[in-house]
C-alpha positions in Angstrom: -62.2 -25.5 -9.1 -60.9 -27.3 -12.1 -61.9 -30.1 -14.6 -59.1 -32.8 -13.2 -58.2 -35.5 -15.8 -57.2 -39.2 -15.9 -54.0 -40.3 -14.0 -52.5 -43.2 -15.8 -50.0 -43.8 -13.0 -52.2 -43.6 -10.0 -54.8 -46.3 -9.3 -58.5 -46.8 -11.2 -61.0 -49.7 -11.1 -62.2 -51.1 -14.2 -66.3 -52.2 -13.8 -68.0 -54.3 -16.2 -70.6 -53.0 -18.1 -73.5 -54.9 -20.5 -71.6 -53.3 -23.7 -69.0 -51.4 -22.5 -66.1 -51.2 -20.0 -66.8 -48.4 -17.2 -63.4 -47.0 -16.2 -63.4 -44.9 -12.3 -60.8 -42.8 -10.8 -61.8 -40.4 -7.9 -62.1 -36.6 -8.4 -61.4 -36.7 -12.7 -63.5 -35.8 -15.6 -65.9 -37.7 -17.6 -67.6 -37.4 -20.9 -70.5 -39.3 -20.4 -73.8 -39.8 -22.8 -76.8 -41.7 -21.6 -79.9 -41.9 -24.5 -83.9 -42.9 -24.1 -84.5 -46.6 -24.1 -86.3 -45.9 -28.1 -83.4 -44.0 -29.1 -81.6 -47.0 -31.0 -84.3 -49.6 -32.3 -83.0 -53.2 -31.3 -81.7 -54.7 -34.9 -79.6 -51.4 -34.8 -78.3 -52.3 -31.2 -77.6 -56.2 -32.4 -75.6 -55.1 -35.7 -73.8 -52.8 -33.3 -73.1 -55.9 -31.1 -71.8 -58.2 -34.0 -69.2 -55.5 -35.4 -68.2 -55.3 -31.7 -67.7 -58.9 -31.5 -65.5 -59.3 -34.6 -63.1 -57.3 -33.7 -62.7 -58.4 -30.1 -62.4 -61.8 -31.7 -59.9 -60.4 -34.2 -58.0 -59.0 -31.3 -58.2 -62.7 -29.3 -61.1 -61.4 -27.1 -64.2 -63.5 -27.1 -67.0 -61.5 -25.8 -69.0 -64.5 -24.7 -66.7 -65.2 -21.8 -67.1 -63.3 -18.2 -64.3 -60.8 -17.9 -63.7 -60.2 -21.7 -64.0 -56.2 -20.8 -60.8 -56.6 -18.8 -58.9 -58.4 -21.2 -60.0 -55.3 -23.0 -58.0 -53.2 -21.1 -54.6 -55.6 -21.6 -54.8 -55.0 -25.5 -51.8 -52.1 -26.5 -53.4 -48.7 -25.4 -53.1 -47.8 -29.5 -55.7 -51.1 -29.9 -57.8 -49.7 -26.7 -58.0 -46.1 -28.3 -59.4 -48.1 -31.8 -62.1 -49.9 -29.8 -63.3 -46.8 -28.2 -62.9 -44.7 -31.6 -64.7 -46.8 -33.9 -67.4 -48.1 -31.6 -68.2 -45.3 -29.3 -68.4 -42.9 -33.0 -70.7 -45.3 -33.9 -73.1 -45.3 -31.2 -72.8 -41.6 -31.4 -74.3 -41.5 -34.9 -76.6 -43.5 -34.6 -78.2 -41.3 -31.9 -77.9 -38.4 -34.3 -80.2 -40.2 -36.4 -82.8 -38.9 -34.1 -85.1 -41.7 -34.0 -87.8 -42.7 -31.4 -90.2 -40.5 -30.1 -87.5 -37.6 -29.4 -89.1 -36.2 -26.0 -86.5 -33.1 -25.7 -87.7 -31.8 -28.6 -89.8 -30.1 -25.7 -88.2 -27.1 -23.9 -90.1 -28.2 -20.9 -88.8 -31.4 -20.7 -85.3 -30.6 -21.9 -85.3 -28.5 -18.5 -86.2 -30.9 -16.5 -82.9 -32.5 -17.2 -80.8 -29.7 -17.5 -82.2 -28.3 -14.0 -81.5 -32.3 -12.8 -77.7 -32.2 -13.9 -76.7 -28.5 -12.2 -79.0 -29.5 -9.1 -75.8 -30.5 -7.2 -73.3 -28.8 -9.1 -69.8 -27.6 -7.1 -71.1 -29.7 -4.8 -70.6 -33.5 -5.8 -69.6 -32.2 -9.5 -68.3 -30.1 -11.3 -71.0 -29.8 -13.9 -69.4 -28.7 -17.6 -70.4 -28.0 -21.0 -73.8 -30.4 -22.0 -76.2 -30.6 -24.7 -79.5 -32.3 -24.2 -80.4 -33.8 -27.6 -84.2 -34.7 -28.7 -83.3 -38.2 -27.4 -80.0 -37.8 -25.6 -77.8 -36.1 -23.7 -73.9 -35.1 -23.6 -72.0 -34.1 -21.2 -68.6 -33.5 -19.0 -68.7 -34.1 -15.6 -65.6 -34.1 -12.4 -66.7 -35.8 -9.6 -65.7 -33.9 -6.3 -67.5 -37.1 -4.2 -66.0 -40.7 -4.6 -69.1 -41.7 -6.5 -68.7 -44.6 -9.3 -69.8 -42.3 -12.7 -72.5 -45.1 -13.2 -74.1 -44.7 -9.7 -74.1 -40.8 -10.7 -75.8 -41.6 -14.1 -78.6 -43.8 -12.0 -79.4 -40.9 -10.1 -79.9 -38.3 -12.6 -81.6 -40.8 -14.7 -84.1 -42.0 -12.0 -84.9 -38.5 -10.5 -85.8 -37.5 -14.5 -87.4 -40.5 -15.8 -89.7 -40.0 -12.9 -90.5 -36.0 -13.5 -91.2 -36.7 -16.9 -93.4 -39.9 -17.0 -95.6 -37.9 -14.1 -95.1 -35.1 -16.7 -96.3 -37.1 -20.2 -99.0 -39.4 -17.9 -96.9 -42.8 -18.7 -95.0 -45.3 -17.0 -92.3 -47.5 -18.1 -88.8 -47.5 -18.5 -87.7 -44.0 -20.2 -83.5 -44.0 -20.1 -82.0 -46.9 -21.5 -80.3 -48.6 -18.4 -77.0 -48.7 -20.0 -74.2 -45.3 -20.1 -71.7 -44.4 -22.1 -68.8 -42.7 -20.0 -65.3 -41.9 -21.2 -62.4 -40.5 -19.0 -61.0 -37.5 -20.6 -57.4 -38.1 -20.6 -55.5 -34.9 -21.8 -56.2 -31.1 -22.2 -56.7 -31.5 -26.3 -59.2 -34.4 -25.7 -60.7 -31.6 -23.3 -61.4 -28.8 -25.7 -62.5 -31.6 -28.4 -65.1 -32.8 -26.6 -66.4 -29.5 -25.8 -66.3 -28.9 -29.5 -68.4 -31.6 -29.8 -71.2 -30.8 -27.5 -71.8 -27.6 -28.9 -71.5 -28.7 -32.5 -73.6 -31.6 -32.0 -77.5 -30.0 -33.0 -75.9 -28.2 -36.0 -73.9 -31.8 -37.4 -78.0 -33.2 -36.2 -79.6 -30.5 -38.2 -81.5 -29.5 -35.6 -83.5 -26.1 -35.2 -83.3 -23.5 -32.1 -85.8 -24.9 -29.5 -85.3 -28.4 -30.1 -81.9 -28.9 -28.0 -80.5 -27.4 -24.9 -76.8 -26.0 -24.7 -75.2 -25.1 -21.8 -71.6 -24.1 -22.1 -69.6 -23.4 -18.6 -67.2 -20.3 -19.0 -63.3 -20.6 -17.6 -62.0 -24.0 -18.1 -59.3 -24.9 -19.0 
Protein backbone atom coordinates (compact mmCIF):
# COMPACT_ATOMS: atom_id res chain seq x y z
CA UNK A 1 0.00 0.00 0.00
CA UNK A 2 0.91 3.59 -0.53
CA UNK A 3 0.18 7.12 0.81
CA UNK A 4 -2.03 8.36 -2.43
CA UNK A 5 -2.13 12.17 -2.83
CA UNK A 6 -4.57 14.93 -4.01
CA UNK A 7 -5.72 14.72 -7.72
CA UNK A 8 -6.38 18.16 -8.89
CA UNK A 9 -7.91 16.97 -12.18
CA UNK A 10 -10.25 14.35 -10.85
CA UNK A 11 -13.30 15.24 -8.77
CA UNK A 12 -13.43 16.37 -4.77
CA UNK A 13 -16.22 17.90 -2.67
CA UNK A 14 -15.65 20.88 -0.72
CA UNK A 15 -17.73 20.73 3.00
CA UNK A 16 -18.17 23.62 5.05
CA UNK A 17 -16.71 23.71 8.22
CA UNK A 18 -17.29 26.27 11.53
CA UNK A 19 -13.56 27.81 10.70
CA UNK A 20 -12.30 26.08 8.01
CA UNK A 21 -13.04 24.53 4.61
CA UNK A 22 -12.91 20.58 4.72
CA UNK A 23 -11.66 19.42 1.27
CA UNK A 24 -12.58 15.21 0.41
CA UNK A 25 -11.31 13.12 -2.35
CA UNK A 26 -11.58 9.21 -1.97
CA UNK A 27 -8.57 7.01 -1.28
CA UNK A 28 -5.72 10.22 -0.76
CA UNK A 29 -3.80 11.41 2.14
CA UNK A 30 -4.56 13.81 4.86
CA UNK A 31 -2.67 15.73 7.43
CA UNK A 32 -5.12 16.16 9.91
CA UNK A 33 -4.78 17.82 13.68
CA UNK A 34 -7.71 17.75 16.11
CA UNK A 35 -6.81 19.46 19.81
CA UNK A 36 -8.73 19.25 23.46
CA UNK A 37 -11.62 21.60 23.75
CA UNK A 38 -9.05 23.79 26.60
CA UNK A 39 -6.28 23.64 24.24
CA UNK A 40 -6.87 27.41 22.82
CA UNK A 41 -8.68 29.65 25.52
CA UNK A 42 -11.60 31.59 23.76
CA UNK A 43 -10.11 35.40 23.37
CA UNK A 44 -7.20 33.36 21.63
CA UNK A 45 -9.82 31.52 19.32
CA UNK A 46 -11.73 35.20 18.65
CA UNK A 47 -8.30 37.13 17.73
CA UNK A 48 -7.78 34.13 15.56
CA UNK A 49 -11.20 34.77 13.96
CA UNK A 50 -10.72 38.56 13.41
CA UNK A 51 -7.31 38.14 11.50
CA UNK A 52 -9.20 35.52 9.51
CA UNK A 53 -11.80 37.87 8.65
CA UNK A 54 -9.65 40.73 7.40
CA UNK A 55 -8.16 39.05 5.00
CA UNK A 56 -11.12 37.28 3.58
CA UNK A 57 -12.48 40.74 3.47
CA UNK A 58 -9.32 42.00 1.86
CA UNK A 59 -9.64 39.29 -0.62
CA UNK A 60 -13.63 40.20 -1.33
CA UNK A 61 -14.83 37.31 0.91
CA UNK A 62 -17.15 38.29 3.74
CA UNK A 63 -17.17 35.53 6.22
CA UNK A 64 -20.60 36.45 7.59
CA UNK A 65 -22.31 35.15 4.51
CA UNK A 66 -23.27 31.22 3.98
CA UNK A 67 -20.95 29.82 1.49
CA UNK A 68 -17.95 32.19 2.03
CA UNK A 69 -15.60 28.85 2.37
CA UNK A 70 -16.41 28.20 -1.29
CA UNK A 71 -15.74 31.40 -2.61
CA UNK A 72 -12.61 30.43 -0.76
CA UNK A 73 -11.77 27.92 -3.07
CA UNK A 74 -12.37 30.43 -6.29
CA UNK A 75 -9.58 32.85 -4.96
CA UNK A 76 -5.99 32.09 -7.36
CA UNK A 77 -4.64 28.73 -5.83
CA UNK A 78 -1.30 31.22 -4.87
CA UNK A 79 -4.12 33.32 -2.59
CA UNK A 80 -5.62 29.66 -1.40
CA UNK A 81 -2.03 28.45 -0.42
CA UNK A 82 -1.60 32.06 1.71
CA UNK A 83 -4.86 31.40 3.59
CA UNK A 84 -3.95 27.99 4.58
CA UNK A 85 -0.15 29.07 5.35
CA UNK A 86 -0.73 31.90 7.54
CA UNK A 87 -3.73 30.67 9.37
CA UNK A 88 -3.29 27.02 9.73
CA UNK A 89 0.77 28.09 11.11
CA UNK A 90 -1.05 29.97 13.40
CA UNK A 91 -3.34 27.71 14.94
CA UNK A 92 -0.40 25.38 15.03
CA UNK A 93 1.49 27.58 17.44
CA UNK A 94 -0.74 28.39 19.34
CA UNK A 95 -1.25 24.76 20.35
CA UNK A 96 2.51 24.56 20.98
CA UNK A 97 1.87 26.95 23.58
CA UNK A 98 0.73 24.03 25.53
CA UNK A 99 -1.93 25.40 27.52
CA UNK A 100 -4.97 23.83 29.22
CA UNK A 101 -4.80 21.00 31.39
CA UNK A 102 -2.43 19.02 28.85
CA UNK A 103 -3.93 15.35 29.50
CA UNK A 104 -1.19 13.42 27.22
CA UNK A 105 1.29 14.49 29.33
CA UNK A 106 0.20 10.91 30.67
CA UNK A 107 1.66 7.81 28.84
CA UNK A 108 -1.45 6.11 29.73
CA UNK A 109 -3.67 8.30 28.14
CA UNK A 110 -1.45 9.23 25.27
CA UNK A 111 -2.02 5.26 24.50
CA UNK A 112 -5.29 5.37 24.54
CA UNK A 113 -5.19 7.38 21.44
CA UNK A 114 -2.46 6.05 19.81
CA UNK A 115 -3.97 2.34 20.27
CA UNK A 116 -7.44 4.30 18.97
CA UNK A 117 -5.77 5.69 15.61
CA UNK A 118 -3.88 2.07 14.52
CA UNK A 119 -7.10 0.11 15.70
CA UNK A 120 -8.29 -0.08 11.98
CA UNK A 121 -5.14 0.53 10.35
CA UNK A 122 -4.71 -1.18 6.49
CA UNK A 123 -8.01 -1.59 6.97
CA UNK A 124 -10.01 1.74 6.42
CA UNK A 125 -6.55 3.67 6.62
CA UNK A 126 -3.53 3.74 6.03
CA UNK A 127 -2.38 5.04 9.39
CA UNK A 128 1.22 7.24 9.01
CA UNK A 129 3.66 9.08 10.99
CA UNK A 130 1.58 10.86 14.29
CA UNK A 131 2.60 12.57 17.30
CA UNK A 132 0.23 12.84 20.22
CA UNK A 133 0.97 16.25 21.91
CA UNK A 134 0.12 17.01 25.73
CA UNK A 135 -3.12 18.58 24.15
CA UNK A 136 -3.08 17.50 20.55
CA UNK A 137 -2.46 15.30 18.10
CA UNK A 138 -0.86 15.14 14.42
CA UNK A 139 -1.12 13.08 12.04
CA UNK A 140 -1.24 11.61 8.19
CA UNK A 141 -3.80 9.52 7.32
CA UNK A 142 -5.10 7.70 3.43
CA UNK A 143 -8.32 6.59 3.61
CA UNK A 144 -8.78 3.07 1.84
CA UNK A 145 -12.97 3.45 2.69
CA UNK A 146 -14.97 6.33 1.05
CA UNK A 147 -15.27 7.95 4.45
CA UNK A 148 -15.54 11.99 4.64
CA UNK A 149 -11.99 12.80 6.90
CA UNK A 150 -14.38 14.59 9.31
CA UNK A 151 -16.73 11.49 9.92
CA UNK A 152 -13.21 9.65 10.50
CA UNK A 153 -12.05 12.36 13.03
CA UNK A 154 -15.75 11.89 14.96
CA UNK A 155 -14.95 8.47 15.45
CA UNK A 156 -11.56 8.45 16.81
CA UNK A 157 -12.52 11.42 18.79
CA UNK A 158 -15.78 9.82 20.38
CA UNK A 159 -14.34 6.35 20.95
CA UNK A 160 -11.25 8.38 23.09
CA UNK A 161 -13.13 11.09 24.70
CA UNK A 162 -15.09 8.35 26.10
CA UNK A 163 -11.93 5.95 27.37
CA UNK A 164 -10.54 8.72 28.97
CA UNK A 165 -13.36 10.65 30.78
CA UNK A 166 -14.29 6.88 32.26
CA UNK A 167 -10.51 6.93 32.79
CA UNK A 168 -10.09 10.63 34.74
CA UNK A 169 -13.83 10.14 36.46
CA UNK A 170 -15.29 13.31 34.42
CA UNK A 171 -17.76 14.07 31.92
CA UNK A 172 -18.02 16.72 29.43
CA UNK A 173 -16.90 17.52 26.14
CA UNK A 174 -13.01 16.60 25.87
CA UNK A 175 -11.96 17.13 21.92
CA UNK A 176 -12.88 20.30 20.58
CA UNK A 177 -15.61 19.49 18.00
CA UNK A 178 -13.89 21.21 15.20
CA UNK A 179 -10.66 19.44 12.90
CA UNK A 180 -8.09 20.66 11.12
CA UNK A 181 -7.48 18.46 7.89
CA UNK A 182 -5.26 19.34 4.91
CA UNK A 183 -4.84 17.25 1.72
CA UNK A 184 -1.30 16.61 1.04
CA UNK A 185 -0.79 17.54 -2.47
CA UNK A 186 2.79 16.58 -3.67
CA UNK A 187 5.60 14.19 -2.61
CA UNK A 188 7.78 17.40 -0.94
CA UNK A 189 4.67 18.48 0.97
CA UNK A 190 4.79 14.65 2.04
CA UNK A 191 8.25 14.41 3.63
CA UNK A 192 7.66 18.05 5.15
CA UNK A 193 4.94 17.18 7.06
CA UNK A 194 6.51 14.20 8.37
CA UNK A 195 9.33 16.47 9.31
CA UNK A 196 6.99 18.19 11.18
CA UNK A 197 5.46 15.52 13.35
CA UNK A 198 8.55 14.32 14.57
CA UNK A 199 10.11 17.69 15.17
CA UNK A 200 7.13 18.96 16.78
CA UNK A 201 7.96 18.02 20.94
CA UNK A 202 11.55 19.28 20.39
CA UNK A 203 10.25 22.98 18.60
CA UNK A 204 7.50 22.38 22.00
CA UNK A 205 10.29 21.86 24.37
CA UNK A 206 8.98 18.94 25.54
CA UNK A 207 10.73 16.07 27.67
CA UNK A 208 10.71 12.07 26.80
CA UNK A 209 7.44 10.76 28.28
CA UNK A 210 5.33 13.72 27.72
CA UNK A 211 4.52 13.01 23.81
CA UNK A 212 4.02 9.96 21.71
CA UNK A 213 5.80 9.41 18.23
CA UNK A 214 5.05 6.99 15.97
CA UNK A 215 6.84 7.03 12.74
CA UNK A 216 5.69 4.40 9.91
CA UNK A 217 8.83 2.95 8.01
CA UNK A 218 8.71 2.75 3.81
CA UNK A 219 6.82 5.50 2.48
CA UNK A 220 7.42 7.25 0.07
Amino acid sequence: MVFELFDAKAEYVVHDGANLPHWYQPGVTYFVTFRTDDSIPAEVGRQWRRRRDVWLQQHGIDAAVTGWRRNLTELPREAQREFHDTFSQQFLEDLDRGLGVCPFREPELARIVADSLLHFDGERYLMGDFVVMPNHVHLLVCLLEETPIEAQCQSWKHFTATKINRRLTRRGRFWQEESFDHLVRTPDQFEAIRHYIASNPKKAHLKPGAYLHRRREQER
